[in-house]
Structures are given as structure tokens and as C-alpha cells.
C-alpha positions in Angstrom: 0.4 -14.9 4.9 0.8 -16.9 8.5 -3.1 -18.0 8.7 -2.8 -17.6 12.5 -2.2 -13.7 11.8 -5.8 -12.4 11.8 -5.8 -8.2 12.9 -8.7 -6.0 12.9 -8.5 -3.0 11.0 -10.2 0.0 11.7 -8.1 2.6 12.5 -4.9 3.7 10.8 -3.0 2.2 13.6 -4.3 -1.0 13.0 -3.2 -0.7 9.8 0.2 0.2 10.2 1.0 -2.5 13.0 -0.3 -5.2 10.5 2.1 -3.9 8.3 4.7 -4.1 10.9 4.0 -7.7 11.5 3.9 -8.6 7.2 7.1 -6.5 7.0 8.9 -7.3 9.9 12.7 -6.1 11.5 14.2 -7.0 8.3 16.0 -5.0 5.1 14.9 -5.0 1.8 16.9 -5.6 -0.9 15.2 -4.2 -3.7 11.5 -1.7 -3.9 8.0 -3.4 -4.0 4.3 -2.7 -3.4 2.3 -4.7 -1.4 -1.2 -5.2 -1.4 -4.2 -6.1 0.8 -7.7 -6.2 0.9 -9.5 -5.0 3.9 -13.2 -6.8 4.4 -16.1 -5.1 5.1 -16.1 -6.8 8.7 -12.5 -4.9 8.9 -10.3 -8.6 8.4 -8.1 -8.9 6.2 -8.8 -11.1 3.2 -5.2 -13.5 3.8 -3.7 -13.1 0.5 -0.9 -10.6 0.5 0.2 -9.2 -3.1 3.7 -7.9 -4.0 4.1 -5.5 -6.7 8.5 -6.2 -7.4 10.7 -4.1 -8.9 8.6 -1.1 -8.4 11.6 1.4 -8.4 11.0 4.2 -10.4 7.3 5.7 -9.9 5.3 5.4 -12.7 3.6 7.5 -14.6 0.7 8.9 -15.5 -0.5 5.8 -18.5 1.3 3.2 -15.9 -1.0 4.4 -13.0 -4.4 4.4 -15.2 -3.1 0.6 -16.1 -2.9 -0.4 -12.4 -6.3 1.3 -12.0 -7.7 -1.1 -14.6 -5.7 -4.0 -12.7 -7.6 -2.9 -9.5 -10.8 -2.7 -11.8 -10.4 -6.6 -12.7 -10.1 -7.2 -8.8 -14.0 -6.8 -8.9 -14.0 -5.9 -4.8 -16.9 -6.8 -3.1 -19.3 -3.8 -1.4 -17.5 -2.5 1.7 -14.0 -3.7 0.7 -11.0 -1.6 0.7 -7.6 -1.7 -0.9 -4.0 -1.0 1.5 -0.7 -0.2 -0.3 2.8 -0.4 1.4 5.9 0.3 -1.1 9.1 -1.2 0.6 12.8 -0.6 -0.4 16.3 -0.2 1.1 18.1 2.9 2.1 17.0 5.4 4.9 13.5 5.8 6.8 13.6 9.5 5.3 10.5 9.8 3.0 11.9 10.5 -0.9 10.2 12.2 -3.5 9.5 8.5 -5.1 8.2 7.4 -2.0 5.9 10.6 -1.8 5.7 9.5 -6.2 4.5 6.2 -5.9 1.8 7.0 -2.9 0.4 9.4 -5.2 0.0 6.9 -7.5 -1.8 4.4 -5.9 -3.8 6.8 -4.2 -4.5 7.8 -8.0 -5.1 4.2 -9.5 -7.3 3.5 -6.4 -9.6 6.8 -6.9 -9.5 5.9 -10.8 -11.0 2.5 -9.7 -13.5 3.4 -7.6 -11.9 1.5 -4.8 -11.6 3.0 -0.8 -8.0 2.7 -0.1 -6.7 2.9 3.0 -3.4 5.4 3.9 -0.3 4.4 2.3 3.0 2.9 4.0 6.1 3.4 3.8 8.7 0.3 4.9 12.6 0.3 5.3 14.8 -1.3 7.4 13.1 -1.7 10.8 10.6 0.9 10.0 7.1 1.4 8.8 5.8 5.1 8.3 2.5 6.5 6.6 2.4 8.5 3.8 -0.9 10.2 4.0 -2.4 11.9 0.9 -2.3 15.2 3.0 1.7 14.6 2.9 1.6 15.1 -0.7 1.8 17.8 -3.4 -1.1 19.7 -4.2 -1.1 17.5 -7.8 -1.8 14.3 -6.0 
């Protein structure tokens, strides 16, 4: 992550133009999830973590794993975690898109760890995909 990028994030707008900035005009050419941690003094801890290859969502015994991943992060009081899943195609929100927030929302509650609303990034555009936005089952 460019060390000079240093946002403040305290609102969900915050959130999403940091994302913006990390994602940038470009494509993708295949689905990730990204990771950051969000400090107690609302920086950003300047380590950004991609999740590649994250095309089909995973189920339920894949989204406990992650929560034990998230676990092992051991965040410090205050922290919070923020998920973006990138991939090509159309801005349109998918069922996998809606899938995979679930998820992380899911591996996040499982880990006892804040998380922040979930983005969505495809070419040019960056969207949230707030738990509210989901199916009931979320």
C-alpha cells in the first residue's frame, strides 16, 4: 500500500473512497477479497490483504475456516476488519456478490471481530453491500 495514502475512517464513506483509491479505474481480471484493518484511532493499519481466486462463495465449513483465520489475526481492542471482493463483469450486484458478503460478514461475527460494510468492486466502480442488502439467512 502507497505509505503516503493515510485516510480516516469513520464513516462508511470514508470507507468506500479508500477503497476507490486501493482499487482504482482499472478491471479485474479474475475475483478476490481484500482486507484491511481499521485502528482504533480510525487509520488504517498499511498492509492491504488479497484473498485470490475467490470465485465461487464458500460455504458454510469454508466460512467457519476464515473465521478461525480472522481468530489467529489476534486484533487489538478497538480494531475493526473491512472486506471488498473484486471481479470482472458488470457493476450489477450478483447473488455471489450478495454470497460472499454474507460470508465475511459471517466469519467476522464468528470471530468476534467489528467489521466494517462490505464492498463491492468492478470495473470503475465500488458499491456497498450492506448486511441489510442481504437475505434474511445472512
Amino acid at each position: 500500500m502507497d505509505p503516503t495514502f493515510a485516510p480516516i475512517i469513520r464513516t462508511q464513506s470514508d470507507l468506500e473512497a479508500a477503497w476507490r483509491f486501493l482499487m482504482g479505474p482499472w478491471g479485474f481480471g479474475g475475483a478476490s477479497v481484500w482486507m484491511l484493518v481499521v485502528r482504533p484511532d480510525d487509520s488504517l493499519l498499511p498492509h492491504l490483504t488479497e484473498i485470490a481466486e475467490a470465485n465461487e462463495p464458500p460455504g458454510e465449513e469454508a466460512t467457519q475456516r476464515f473465521a478461525e483465520v480472522l481468530v489467529g489475526l489476534d486484533l487489538q481492542p478497538g480494531e475493526r476488519l473491512a472486506f471488498l471482493r473484486s471481479r470482472p463483469g458488470t457493476p450489477d450486484v450478483t447473488a455471489a456478490d450478495r454470497a460472499w458478503a454474507a460470508s465475511l460478514y459471517a466469519s467476522a461475527r464468528a470471530a468476534g471481530a467489528p467489521c466494517e460494510v462490505v464492498h463491492l468492486a468492478t470495473e470503475g466502480d465500488v458499491r456497498p453491500v450492506p448486511v441489510d442488502e442481504l437475505p434474511a439467512t445472512a
